[in-house]
N, C-alpha and C positions, 0 to 999 in steps of 0.2 A: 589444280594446286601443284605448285610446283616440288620438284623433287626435293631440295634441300630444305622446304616447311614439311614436307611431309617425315622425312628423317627427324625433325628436331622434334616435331609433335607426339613419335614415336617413341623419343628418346625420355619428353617430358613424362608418358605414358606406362615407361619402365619401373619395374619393383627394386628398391634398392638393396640388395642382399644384408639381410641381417648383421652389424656389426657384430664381433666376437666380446664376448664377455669379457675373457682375458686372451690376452696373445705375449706369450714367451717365443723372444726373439731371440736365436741364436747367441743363448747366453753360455760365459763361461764361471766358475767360483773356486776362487782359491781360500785355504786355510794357510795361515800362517806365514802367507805372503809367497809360499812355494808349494803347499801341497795344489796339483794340481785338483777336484773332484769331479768337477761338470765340464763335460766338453762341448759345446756347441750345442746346447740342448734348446730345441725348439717347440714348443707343442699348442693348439689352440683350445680354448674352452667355449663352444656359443651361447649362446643367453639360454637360460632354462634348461642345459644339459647336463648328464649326470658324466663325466669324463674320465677314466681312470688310467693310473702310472701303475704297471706291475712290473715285474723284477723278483732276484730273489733278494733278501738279505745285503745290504752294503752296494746294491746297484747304483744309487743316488736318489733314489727315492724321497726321502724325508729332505735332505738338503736341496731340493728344488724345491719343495714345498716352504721351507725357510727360505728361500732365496725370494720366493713370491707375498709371502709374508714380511719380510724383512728383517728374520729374525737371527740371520747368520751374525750381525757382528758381536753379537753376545757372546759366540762362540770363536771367537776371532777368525768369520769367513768374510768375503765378498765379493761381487758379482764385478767382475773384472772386464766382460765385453758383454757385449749384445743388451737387450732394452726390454724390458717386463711393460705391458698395456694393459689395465684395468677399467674397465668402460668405458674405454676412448682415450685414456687419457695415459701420460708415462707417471710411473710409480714406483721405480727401483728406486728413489731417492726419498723416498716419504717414513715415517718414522713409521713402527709398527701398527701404533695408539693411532695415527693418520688415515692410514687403509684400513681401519677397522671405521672408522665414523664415515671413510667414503663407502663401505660398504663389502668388505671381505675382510673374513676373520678365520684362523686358521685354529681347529679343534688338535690337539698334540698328541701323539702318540705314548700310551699306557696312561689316557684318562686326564691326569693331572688335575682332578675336583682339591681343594681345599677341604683337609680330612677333617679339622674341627668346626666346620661348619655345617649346618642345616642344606637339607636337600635344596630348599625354598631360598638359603641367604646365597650358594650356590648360583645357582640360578637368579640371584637379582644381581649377582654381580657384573652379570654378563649383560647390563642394561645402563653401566656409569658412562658409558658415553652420551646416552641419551639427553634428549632435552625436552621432548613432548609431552613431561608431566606425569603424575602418579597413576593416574585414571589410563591412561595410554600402558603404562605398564602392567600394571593389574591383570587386563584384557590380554596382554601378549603371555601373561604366565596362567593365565586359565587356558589360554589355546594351547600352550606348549603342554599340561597336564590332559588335554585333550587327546593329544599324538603321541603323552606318555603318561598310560593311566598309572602306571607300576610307581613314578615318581607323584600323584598323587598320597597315594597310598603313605610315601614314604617321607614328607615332604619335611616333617620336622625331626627325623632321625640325621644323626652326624654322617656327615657323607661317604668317612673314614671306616664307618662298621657296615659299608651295604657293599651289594655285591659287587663284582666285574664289571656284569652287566648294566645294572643300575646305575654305576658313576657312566660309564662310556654314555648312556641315556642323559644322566644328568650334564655330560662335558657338549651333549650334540646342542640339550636346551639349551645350553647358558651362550653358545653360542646363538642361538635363535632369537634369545631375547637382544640382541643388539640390533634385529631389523638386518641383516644378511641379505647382501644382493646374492653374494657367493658365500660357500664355503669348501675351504680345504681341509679334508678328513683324512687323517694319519693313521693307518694300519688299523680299523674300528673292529677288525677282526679278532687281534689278539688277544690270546691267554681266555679266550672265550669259549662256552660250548656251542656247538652247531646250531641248537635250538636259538639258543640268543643271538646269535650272528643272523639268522635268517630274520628274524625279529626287528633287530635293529636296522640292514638293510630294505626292509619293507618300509620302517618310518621313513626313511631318507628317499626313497622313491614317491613317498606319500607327501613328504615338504616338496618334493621336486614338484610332484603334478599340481598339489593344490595352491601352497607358496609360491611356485615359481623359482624357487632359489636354484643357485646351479652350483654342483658339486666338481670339486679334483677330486678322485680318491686316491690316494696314495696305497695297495694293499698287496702282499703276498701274495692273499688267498683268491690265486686266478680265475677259477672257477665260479666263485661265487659272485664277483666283480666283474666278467664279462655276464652277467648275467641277468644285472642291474644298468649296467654303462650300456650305452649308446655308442662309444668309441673308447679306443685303448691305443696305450702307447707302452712298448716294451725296453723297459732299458733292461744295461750292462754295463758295470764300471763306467758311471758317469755319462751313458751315452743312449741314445732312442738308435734301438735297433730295427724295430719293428713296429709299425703301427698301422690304423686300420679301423672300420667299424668294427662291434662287437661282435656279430657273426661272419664275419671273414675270418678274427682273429680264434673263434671257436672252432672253426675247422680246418685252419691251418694246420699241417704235418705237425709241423716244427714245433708251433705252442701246442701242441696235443701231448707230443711226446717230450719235453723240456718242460713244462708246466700244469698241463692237467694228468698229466701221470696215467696218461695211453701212450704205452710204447710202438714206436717203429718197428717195423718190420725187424726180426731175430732180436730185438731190445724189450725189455720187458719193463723197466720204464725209462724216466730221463737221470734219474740217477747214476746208471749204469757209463753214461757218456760222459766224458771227462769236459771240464769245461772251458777249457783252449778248444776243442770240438765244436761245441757250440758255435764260441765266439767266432770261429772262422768262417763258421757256416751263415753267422748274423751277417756278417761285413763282407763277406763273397761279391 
């Protein structure tokens, strides 16, 4: 056999690496036609992963998550260079309502449930894009009370008188019920206690494994988010300082003492470091 059948027969024989769920290409977003916020922000998500943005506060966080969602022009942003891929395909030009029926929906940061509504009417809302029928939804909201029995429980009280927890539960469903390739989850940590944080992260590992679906998390709480994520990417003012799988990034110096709050050698923790410090030390 000759050598070049033998190369191509190899070649036919090759695995072809899993395309990425999403790929954020070296995008940039401006507000107001001059504020500059995202600089060249690039990051990938692969199919079935749990992927998470930390940062603290005002890093860019959430407006990448709308810039992939598409929900900056609402807020008079947008994505001025580089190109967002959502399963193959380009999507910075699609209407929000669009990338949710091709199959990524973004859950918003502080809940945002509809307070006069039922836990249940909630949660069916998150299914109006659908078309496969009643009996097909029925099914996805008994599963969804399946991975939140708490929203069983709760399903005809106003969504407005239940807890923190419970709506962040009910904002993850309602996004479940639209059939999620992905979802982008916005700070699920907040204004919550520990007990519920550990709670609600375990669900979202549990759709990961048994769903399939693949998470952004967009979240402060570092600790708890490399803990769950497979891979992290660390901004600063608009920008991926630092990224890595999840345990590289847990034992890095740098995010031990700036974000798990184990200080550096005579530092007691990342407080104490002024944050031009940092950023010098990110972009060295």
């Amino acid at each position: 056999m000759s050598r070049s059948l033998l190369m191509s027969e190899h070649a036919s024989n090759a695995v072809e690496p899993a395309r990425p769920m999403l790929s954020v290409n070296n995008i940039e977003v401006i507000y107001d036609h001059v504020i500059l916020v995202l600089k060249g922000v690039s990051l990938t998500v692969p199919q079935g992963g749990i992927v998470a943005i930390l940062g603290a506060n005002g890093a860019g966080k959430t407006t990448t998550l709308k810039a992939i969602s598409n929900l900056l022009h609402a807020e008079r942003g947008e994505v001025t260079k580089g190109s967002i891929e959502f399963d193959g395909e380009r999507v910075d030009s699609l209407s929000p309502n669009e990338l949710v029926r091709r199959g990524c929906i973004q859950v918003m940061e502080g809940r945002h449930c509809f307070g006069h509504l039922s836990i249940e009417e909630n949660l069916l809302t998150g299914a109006f894009t659908r078309r496969d029928g009643n009996r097909a939804i029925r099914d996805d909201l008994d599963m969804i009370y399946g991975y939140f029995p708490r929203l069983r429980q709760r399903r005809s009280s106003m969504a407005g008188y239940t807890s923190g927890g419970e709506q962040q539960m009910c904002a993850i469903g309602r996004a479940m019920m639209s059939r999620p390739k992905m979802i982008l989850l916005d700070e699920p940590s907040m204004g919550l206690a520990p007990q519920v944080v550990d709670e609600i992260f375990e669900i979202v590992k549990d759709l990961n494994d048994k769903q399939g679906v693949s998470f952004l998390v967009a979240e402060q709480n570092t600790n708890m988010a490399l803990k769950y994520a497979t891979y992290g990417y660390i901004m600063e003012t608009g920008r991926i300082v630092m990224d890595g799988d999840a345990a590289s990034l847990r034992d890095n110096e740098d995010v031990k003492e700036f974000y798990l709050g184990i200080g550096g050698e005579g530092r007691k923790s990342f407080r104490e470091v002024k944050s031009y410090k940092r950023r010098k030390r990110w972009l060295a």
